[in-house]
N, C-alpha and C positions, 0 to 999 in steps of 0.2 A: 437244845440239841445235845446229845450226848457224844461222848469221842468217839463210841464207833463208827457211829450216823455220818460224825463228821470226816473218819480217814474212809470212810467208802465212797463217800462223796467225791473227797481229794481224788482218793485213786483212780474213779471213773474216770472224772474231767481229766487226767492226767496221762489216761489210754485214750482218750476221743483227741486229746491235741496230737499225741505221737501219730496217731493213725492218718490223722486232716495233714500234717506234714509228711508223711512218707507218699500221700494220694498228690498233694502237690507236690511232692519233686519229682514225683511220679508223671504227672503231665507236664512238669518243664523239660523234664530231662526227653523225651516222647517228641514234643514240638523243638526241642535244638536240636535232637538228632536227625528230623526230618529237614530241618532248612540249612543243616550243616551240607556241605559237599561230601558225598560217601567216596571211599577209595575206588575204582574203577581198574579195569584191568584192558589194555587196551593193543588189539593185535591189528597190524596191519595186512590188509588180503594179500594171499598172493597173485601176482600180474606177470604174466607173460607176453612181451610184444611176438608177435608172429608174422611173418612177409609171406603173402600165400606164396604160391607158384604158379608162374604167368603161365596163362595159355598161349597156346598158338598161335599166331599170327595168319590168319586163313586168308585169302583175297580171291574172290571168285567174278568173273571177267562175263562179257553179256555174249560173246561167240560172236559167229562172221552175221551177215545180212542174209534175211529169208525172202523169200517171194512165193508168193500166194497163189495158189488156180495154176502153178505150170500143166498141171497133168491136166490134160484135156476128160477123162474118165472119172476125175474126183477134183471137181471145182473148191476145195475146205481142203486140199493135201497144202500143203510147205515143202518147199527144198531149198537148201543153201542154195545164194545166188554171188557171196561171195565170200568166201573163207577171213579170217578174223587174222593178221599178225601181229603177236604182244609181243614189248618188251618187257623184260620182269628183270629186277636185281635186289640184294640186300643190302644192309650198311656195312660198312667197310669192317674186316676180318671177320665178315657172318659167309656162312657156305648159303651158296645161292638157294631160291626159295624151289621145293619141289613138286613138280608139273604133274597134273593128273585130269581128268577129262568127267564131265559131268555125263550123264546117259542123256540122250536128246529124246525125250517121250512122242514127239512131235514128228521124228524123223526114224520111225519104228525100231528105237531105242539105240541108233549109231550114235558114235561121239559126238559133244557138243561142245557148249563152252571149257575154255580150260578153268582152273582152278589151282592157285600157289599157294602151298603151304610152307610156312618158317618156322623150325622150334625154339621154341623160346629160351632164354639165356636167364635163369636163376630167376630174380624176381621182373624181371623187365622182358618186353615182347623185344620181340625182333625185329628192327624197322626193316620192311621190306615196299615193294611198289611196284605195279605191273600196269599196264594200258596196250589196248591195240588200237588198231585203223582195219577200214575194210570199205573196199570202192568197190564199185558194180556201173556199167553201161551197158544197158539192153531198153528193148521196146516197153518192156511194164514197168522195167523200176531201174534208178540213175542219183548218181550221187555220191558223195562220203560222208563217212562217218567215222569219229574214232574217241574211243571212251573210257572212261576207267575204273581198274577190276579194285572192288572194293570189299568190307567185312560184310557177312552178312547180317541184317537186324529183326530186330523182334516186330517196329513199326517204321513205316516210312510212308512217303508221300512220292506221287506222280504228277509234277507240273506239265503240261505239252498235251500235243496231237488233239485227234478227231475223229469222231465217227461219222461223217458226214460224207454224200457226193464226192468221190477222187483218192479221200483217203484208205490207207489198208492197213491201218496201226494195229501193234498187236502188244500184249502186256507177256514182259518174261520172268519168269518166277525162278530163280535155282535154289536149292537146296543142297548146298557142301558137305551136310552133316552128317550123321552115322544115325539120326530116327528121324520120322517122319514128320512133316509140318501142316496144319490144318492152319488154314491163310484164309481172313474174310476182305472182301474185296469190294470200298467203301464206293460208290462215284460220286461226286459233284455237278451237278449240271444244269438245267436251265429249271428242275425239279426238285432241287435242292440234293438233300445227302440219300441215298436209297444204295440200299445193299441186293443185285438183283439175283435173281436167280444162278444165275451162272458164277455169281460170285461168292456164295454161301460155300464156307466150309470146302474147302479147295483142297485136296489131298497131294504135296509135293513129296514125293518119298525120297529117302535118302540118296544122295549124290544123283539125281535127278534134276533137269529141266526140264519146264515145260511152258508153251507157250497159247495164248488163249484171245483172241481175235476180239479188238476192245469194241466194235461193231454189235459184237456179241453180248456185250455185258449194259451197253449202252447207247442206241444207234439213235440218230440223227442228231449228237449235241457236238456242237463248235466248238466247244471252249471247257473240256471237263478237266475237272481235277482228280485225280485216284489218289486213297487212303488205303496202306497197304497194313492188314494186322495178321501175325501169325503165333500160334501155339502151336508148345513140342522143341520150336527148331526155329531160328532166325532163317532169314530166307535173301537172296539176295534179287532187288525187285530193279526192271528197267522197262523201257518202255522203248518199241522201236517204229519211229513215226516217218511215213512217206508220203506222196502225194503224188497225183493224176491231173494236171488241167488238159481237158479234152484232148485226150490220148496221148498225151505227153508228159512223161517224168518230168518232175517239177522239183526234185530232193527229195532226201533220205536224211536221216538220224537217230542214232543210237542215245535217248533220255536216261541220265542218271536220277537217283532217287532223291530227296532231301529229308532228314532227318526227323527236326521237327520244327514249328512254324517259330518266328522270332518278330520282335516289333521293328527292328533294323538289320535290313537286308541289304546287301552287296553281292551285286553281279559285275566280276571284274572281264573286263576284254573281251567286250562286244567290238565285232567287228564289221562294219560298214563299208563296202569294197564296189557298191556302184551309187553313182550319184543322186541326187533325190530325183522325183519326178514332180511331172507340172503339180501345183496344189489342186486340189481336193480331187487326184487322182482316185477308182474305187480299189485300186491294189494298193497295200501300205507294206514298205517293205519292216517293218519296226513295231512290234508290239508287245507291249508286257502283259501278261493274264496275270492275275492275282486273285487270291482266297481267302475271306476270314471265316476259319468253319464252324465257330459258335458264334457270335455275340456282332450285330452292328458296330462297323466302325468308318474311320477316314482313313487313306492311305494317300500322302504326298509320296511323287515320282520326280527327280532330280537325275536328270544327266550331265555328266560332265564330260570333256573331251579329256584321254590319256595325254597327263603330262598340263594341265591347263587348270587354271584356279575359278575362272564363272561358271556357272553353269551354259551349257551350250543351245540349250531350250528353258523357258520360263518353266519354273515347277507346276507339275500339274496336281490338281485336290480328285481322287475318285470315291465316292460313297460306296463302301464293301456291305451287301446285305449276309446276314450271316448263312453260310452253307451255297450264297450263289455266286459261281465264280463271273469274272469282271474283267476286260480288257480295254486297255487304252491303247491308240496309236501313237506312234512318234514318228511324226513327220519331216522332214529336210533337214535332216541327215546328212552333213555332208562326209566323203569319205574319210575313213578315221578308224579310230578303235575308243571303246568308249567303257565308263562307268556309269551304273543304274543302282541310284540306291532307293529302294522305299521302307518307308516308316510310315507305321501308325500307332498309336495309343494301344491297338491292342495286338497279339500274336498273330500272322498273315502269314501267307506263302504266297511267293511269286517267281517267276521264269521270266524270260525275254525269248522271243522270236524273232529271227533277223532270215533275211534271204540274202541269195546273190543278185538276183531278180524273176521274170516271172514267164522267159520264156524256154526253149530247147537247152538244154545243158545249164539249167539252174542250180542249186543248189541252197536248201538251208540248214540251219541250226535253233537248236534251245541251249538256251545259257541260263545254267542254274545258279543258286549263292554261293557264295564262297563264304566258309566257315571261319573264325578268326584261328589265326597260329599260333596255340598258346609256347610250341618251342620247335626246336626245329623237325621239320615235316620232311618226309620224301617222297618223292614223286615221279613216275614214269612219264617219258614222252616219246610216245611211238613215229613210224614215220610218216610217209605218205603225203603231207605238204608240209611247207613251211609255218613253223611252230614259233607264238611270240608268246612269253610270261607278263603279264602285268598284275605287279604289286602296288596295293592300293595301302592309304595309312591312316585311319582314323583318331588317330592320338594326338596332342594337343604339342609332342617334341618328334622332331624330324626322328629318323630311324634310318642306322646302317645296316640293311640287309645282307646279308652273307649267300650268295650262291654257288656251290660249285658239283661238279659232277664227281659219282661214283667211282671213273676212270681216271677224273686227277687231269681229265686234257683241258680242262675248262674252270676256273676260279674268275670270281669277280665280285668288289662289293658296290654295293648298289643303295646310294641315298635317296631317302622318299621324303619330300619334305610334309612336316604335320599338315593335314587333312589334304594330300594330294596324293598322286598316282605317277608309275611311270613303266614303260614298258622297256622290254629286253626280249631281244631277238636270241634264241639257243640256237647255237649252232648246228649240232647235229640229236637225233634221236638216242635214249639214253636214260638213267637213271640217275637222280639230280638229289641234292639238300637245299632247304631255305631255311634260312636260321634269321626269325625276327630280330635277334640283339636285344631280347627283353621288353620290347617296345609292344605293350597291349594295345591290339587294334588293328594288329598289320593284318590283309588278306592276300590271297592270289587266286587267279585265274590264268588257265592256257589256251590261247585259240591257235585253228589253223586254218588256212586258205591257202588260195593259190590256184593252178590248175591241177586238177584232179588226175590221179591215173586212172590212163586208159578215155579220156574225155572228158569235156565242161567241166564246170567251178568246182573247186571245195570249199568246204565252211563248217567248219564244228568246234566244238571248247568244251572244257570240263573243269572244275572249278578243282586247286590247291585242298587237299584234306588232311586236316591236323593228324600228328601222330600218335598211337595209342600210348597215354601214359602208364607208367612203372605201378604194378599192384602196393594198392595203400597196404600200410600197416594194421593190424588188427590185433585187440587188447583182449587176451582170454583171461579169462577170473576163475582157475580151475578149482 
């Protein structure tokens, strides 16, 4: 081989190594810099906490008592039978809540129920609270009733009455609001869930009431339940249930709504004010309906006597079919004031039914659940009979309830020992606070009885309802 043969050679081989090593640092340096961590540049968003601003505090009240057929020319007319008296107050250094009057569609558009409105304070509503009473003694309809004015909702529920022989229930719908609400109107019955005619698509226009003969929507069922849904506008839904045994007023009552169904229910301060009758009497003065409106289940019924730790009746087991409502009696009863709780596995609603009994100058009531008091609550208690609170305590540590009134003339605290009850007599009519003490569990309920003005028994109750809490916080990401 000659030299040149030979430095060409060299110099090849000595370009192919240079190049084989710049192509390998070439791919080292390639795969370090991908499994290296790169610099990163890293901002934080910005966050704005925001407190909306509370609404108003609206409470719209169910009006006085109607009666049916006065007008001998229009058997389907209503006319007041007796006018409604609310008290209404705010929490202490709030200016009282302001009064204004619903259109009565019913009653060719004269005044109807009131309606109180409270403006709200920065992020927090305004505790406010109103309730009336309203008695009636005449030949078609007798009684009292006294109820209270609540927010209105988007859905609720109707425990109570009947469209059968005697009764003249009617359903009342108000609408507080400033647009219109299109309300479909569910029933429960021995046919299960059916939305009828008369209950599709219901037109309640602004600051209107209106009220619509349950007879009409549903007739001959004993034992319904109404699911109230509205669009547009919450509405605020009650139900006012009377009775006729063979020409005779039998009571009257004004039905609040319940929210929505829960698996543990309390009904505080049922009150039992005549003694039982012989056993397997066919009048029962005590009975709970209950509803589970989707799904098969079991519902156990426990009462206990106010203020007493056994139960007062052996618990009873009833089989809930779903969408068919279910009543049990509860027989011998002695006089008293009582707690009804039921439970089942799955979400149910239930009421209690009690009378005074079952002849001239009777009177009854429905006693709906009483909600738990997540803080302190307030609460109206109008006049017309004598008015008892019992606080009931589901928690596993006694609780000092705090109650005093708006005017300062009444303070008192009030021990509930864990899983008992105990009642308190209010003195007079008025606007009141209950302050659980932080004790998860606590409820209340108000009845009243006595003798009625103007004639025979009273008997009605409305259960304690929690106070609207303070608008949450809300995180914008502008």
């Amino acid at each position: 081989m000659s030299d040149r043969r030979v430095f060409r050679w060299a110099g090849t081989s000595a370009r192919m190594l240079v190049g084989t090593l710049v192509a390998v640092g070439f791919v080292v340096g390639t795969v370090t810099a991908v499994a290296a961590p790169w610099p990163t540049v890293a901002r934080e968003p910005l966050v704005v906490d925001a407190v909306p601003v509370a609404s108003e505090t609206v409470l719209s009240c169910v009006g006085g008592l109607l009666a049916i057929g006065r007008d001998a020319t229009s058997a389907a007319q209503l006319s007041v039978a007796a006018d409604q008296a609310v008290t209404a107050g705010a929490g202490e250094g709030a200016q009282a809540p302001a009064q204004t009057r619903l259109s009565a569609s019913y009653l060719g558009g004269a005044e109807g129920a009131a309606v109180y409105t409270a403006p709200a304070s920065g992020s927090a509503a305004t505790d406010a609270a109103a309730a009336g009473w309203a008695a009636v003694s005449a030949e078609d309809l007798s009684g009292f009733a006294a109820s209270e004015c609540t927010a209105p909702l988007m859905e609720s529920w109707l425990v109570g009455g009947a469209s059968t022989t005697g009764a003249s229930d009617l359903v009342l719908l108000g609408n507080p609001g400033s647009v219109a609400a299109t309300v479909q109107l569910t029933v429960y019955g021995s046919r299960g869930a059916q939305i009828p005619p008369g209950g599709r698509n219901v037109i309640v226009p602004p600051g209107q009431q209106i009220a619509l003969p349950l007879a009409g929507l549903s007739l001959g069922e004993e034992s319904p339940v109404l699911r109230v849904t509205a669009a547009g506008a919450p509405v605020q839904a009650s139900l006012q249930a009377s009775l006729t045994r063979t020409l005779v007023p039998g009571g009257v009552d004004q039905v609040g709504a319940t929210a929505t169904p829960a698996t543990d229910l309390v009904i505080a301060g049922v009150e039992v004010t005549a003694e039982p009758g012989p056993a397997g009497a066919s009048n029962a003065a005590t009975l709970v309906r209950m509803l589970s409106p989707s799904v098969d289940t079991t519902a156990t019924v426990t009462v206990t006597a106010v203020g007493g730790g056994a139960p007062a009746l052996a618990p009873s087991t009833l089989q809930l079919t779903a969408g068919l409502p279910a009543e049990l009696q509860l027989g011998g009863l002695p006089v008293g004031q009582y707690v009804v709780d039921v439970r089942a596995p799955e979400a149910v609603l239930a009421a209690v039914w009690q009378t005074t009994g079952f002849g001239a100058g009777a009177d009854f009531a429905w006693y709906t659940p009483a909600p738990e008091l997540t803080g302190a609550s307030m609460f109206a208690v109008p006049g017309g009979a004598s008015a008892s609170l019992t606080i009931t305590n589901a928690a596993r540590t006694a609780a000092t309830v705090s109650l005093h009134a708006a005017t300062g003339a009444f303070s008192q605290q009030v021990a509930v020992p864990a899983g008992g009850s105990v009642a308190v007599r209010l003195p007079a009519q008025g606007v009141y606070t209950l302050d659980p003490g932080g004790v998860a569990g606590v409820r209340a309920g108000l009845s009243f009885s006595g003798a009625a003005p103007g004639g025979g028994t009273a008997l009605a109750g409305y259960p304690v309802l929690p106070v609207d809490a303070a608008a949450a916080t809300i995180r914008v990401y502008p």
